[in-house]
Every structure is written in C-alpha cells, then in structure tokens.
C-alpha positions in Angstrom: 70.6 -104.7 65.3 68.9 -101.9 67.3 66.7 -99.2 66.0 68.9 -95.8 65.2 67.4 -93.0 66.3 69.6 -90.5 64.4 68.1 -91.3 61.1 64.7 -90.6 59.7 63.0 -93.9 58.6 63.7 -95.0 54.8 60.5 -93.6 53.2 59.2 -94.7 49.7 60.0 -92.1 46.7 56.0 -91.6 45.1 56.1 -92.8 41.5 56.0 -90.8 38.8 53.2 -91.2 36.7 53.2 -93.8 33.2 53.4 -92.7 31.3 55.0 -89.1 32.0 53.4 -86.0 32.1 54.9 -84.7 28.7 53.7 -87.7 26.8 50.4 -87.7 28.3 50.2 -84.0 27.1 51.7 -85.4 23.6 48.8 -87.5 23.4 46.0 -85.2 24.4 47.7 -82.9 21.8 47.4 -86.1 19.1 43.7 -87.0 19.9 42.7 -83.1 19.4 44.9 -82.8 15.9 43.3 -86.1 14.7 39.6 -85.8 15.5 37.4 -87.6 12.6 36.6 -84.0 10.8 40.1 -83.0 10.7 42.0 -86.1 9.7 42.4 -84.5 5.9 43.4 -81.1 7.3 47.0 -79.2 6.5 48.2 -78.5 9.8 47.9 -74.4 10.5 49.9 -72.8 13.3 46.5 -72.5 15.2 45.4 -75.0 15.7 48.5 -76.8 17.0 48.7 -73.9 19.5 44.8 -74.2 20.4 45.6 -78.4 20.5 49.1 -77.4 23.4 47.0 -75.1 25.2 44.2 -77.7 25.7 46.0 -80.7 26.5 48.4 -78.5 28.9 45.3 -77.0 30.6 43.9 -80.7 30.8 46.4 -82.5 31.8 48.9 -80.3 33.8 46.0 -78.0 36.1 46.6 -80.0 39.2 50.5 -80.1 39.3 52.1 -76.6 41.1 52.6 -74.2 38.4 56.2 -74.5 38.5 56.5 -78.6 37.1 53.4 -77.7 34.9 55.5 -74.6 33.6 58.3 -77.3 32.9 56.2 -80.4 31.5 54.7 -77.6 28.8 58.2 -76.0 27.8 59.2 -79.4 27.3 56.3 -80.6 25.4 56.6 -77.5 23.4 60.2 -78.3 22.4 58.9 -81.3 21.1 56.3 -80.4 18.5 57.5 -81.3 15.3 57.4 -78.1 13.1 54.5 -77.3 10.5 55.3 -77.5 7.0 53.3 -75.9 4.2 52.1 -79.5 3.4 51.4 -81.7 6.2 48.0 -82.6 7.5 47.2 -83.2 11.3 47.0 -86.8 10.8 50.8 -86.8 10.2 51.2 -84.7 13.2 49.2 -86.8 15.2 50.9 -89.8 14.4 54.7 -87.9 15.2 53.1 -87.0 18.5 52.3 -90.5 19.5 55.6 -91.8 18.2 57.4 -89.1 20.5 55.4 -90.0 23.3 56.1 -93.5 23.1 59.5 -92.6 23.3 59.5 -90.7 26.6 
C-alpha cells in the first residue's frame, strides 16, 4: 500500500502518569496527616488545609496552571469532611483508600 501523504503520521498518545495526579496528591496529603507525632491527633480544619496546600504545591508545580487548577479542585472534592472526633490517622487511611480507587 503506498504511503498517504494527506495524513499526518499516527503518533503515540503520552501516558498519563500511575497513578494519577489526584491520587498522588491524596497520598502526599495522607503521609503529611499521618506523620509519627500526629497519628493520635483530632483532625482540625488546618491542618488538612496546610496538608492540600503542600501536597498540591509538591506534586502539581510542574503541570500548566490550568490541569494543576483541575487536579486540586478535584482533590479537594474528595477530602472526606472533619468531624468533631476523628484523628488524622483515620483521615489518612480514607485518603489512601480514595486514591486507590482513582
């Protein structure tokens, strides 16, 4: 069959990364919430936010700002809400059980 010249070559589709972005900002996320000193903890609204803006800056500062933007609204829909009695460790462990999911 001769060579078309009409078409551009069949090119390769680059592979997303494994796992995804959002679940290796999930995990970053975990590891920060369940550091050895704050294992017993009660989770306070702080220090989740502290945890997302660390793993997002971490993970997602080389990606263009607009798929970074996407990957942390994502990851933020995901966070499992605080409650008045649940420790990081609990977190933690939701976070990596979402992310294994993705």
């Amino acid at each position: 069959m001769p060579n078309r010249t009409d078409q551009p070559p069949d090119q390769p589709t680059p592979a997303l990364p494994e796992p995804s972005y959002a679940a290796q900002v999930l995990t970053t996320i975990a590891a920060e919430l369940d550091h050895p000193g704050a294992r017993g903890r009660l989770l306070a609204e702080p220090s989740l936010r502290r945890a997302f803006t660390r793993a997002v800056a971490y993970r997602l500062h080389k990606l263009p700002t607009p798929i970074a933007d996407t990957v942390a609204a994502r990851v933020a829909s995901l966070l499992p809400p605080g409650g008045p009695a649940i420790t990081q460790h609990a977190v933690a462990i939701r976070l990596r059980d979402i992310a294994k999911g993705l």
